[in-house]
Phi, psi and omega in degrees: 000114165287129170265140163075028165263145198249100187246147171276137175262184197287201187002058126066032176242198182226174180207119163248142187278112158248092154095226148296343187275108182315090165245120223233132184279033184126175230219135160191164197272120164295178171317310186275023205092339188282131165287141162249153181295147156301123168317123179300125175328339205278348215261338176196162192245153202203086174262127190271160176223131173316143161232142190276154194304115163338120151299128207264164189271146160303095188322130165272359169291336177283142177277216225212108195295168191274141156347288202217069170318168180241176180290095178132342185280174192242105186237219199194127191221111143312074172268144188274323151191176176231157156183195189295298164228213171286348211250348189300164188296316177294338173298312187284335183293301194336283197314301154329319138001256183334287172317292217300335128008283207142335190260160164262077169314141142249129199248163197186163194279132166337309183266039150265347157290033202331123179097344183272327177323307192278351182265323136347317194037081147273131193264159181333311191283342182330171157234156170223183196235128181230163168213129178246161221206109186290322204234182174277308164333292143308342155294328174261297191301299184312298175327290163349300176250016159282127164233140011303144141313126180300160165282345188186150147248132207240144146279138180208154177281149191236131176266316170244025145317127206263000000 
């Protein structure tokens, strides 16, 4: 038996399996014709809950960012957005972007990034949303075609890594 599966009925009504329990959205027809009854309101109860949006696939005309730079290394950082913290709105906007993509953004405080604060003009403590790039060539092309448009492609030092 699938629990919480949903099969569509004839006029665009539903039948959801909860557990042992039948519940019908209105009198509808099965595949084989047989009409089922509506259920009585009184006999089950039916609560929804939000499910977060599929992660979308990566455009394959775009490259393709490094995962996990490591400490001390020298990359090319797409930034996506900056803001005070982590929680701010434009940072969650990014990131979110960045999933709906394909991608696993990193956010993360400005001065962990050596050289982006002064390219950003950002203050230290900023936080920002990044996708990092071995080379300025991929880096620029990844920029290039992303949409919302990044805010900066920065060369940085990667610092707080662990």
């Amino acid at each position: 038996m699938r629990f919480g599966t949903a099969r569509p009925c004839a006029r665009g009504r539903a039948v959801l399996l909860l557990g042992a329990a039948v519940v019908a959205a209105g009198a509808c027809a099965t595949g084989d014709g047989k009409q089922l009854a509506a259920a009585p309101s009184t006999t089950a109860s039916v609560t929804t809950t939000s499910v977060a949006p599929a992660i979308g696939s990566p455009p394959a005309d775009l490259p393709v960012p490094i995962v996990a730079p490591s400490h001390g290394s020298n990359v090319w950082a797409v930034y996506l957005a900056t803001g005070p913290s982590a929680d701010d709105p434009a940072v969650e906007a990014a990131v979110a972007a960045a999933e709906s993509h394909g991608y696993s953004a990193t956010v993360g405080q400005v001065s962990c990034d050596v050289g982006a604060a002064e390219a950003l003009a950002t203050a230290p403590n900023d936080f920002v949303v990044a996708l990092y790039f071995e080379s300025e060539s991929d880096a620029r092309r990844f920029a290039d075609g992303y949409e919302p448009s990044p805010v900066a492609v920065v060369s940085v030092q990667i610092m707080c890594a662990d």
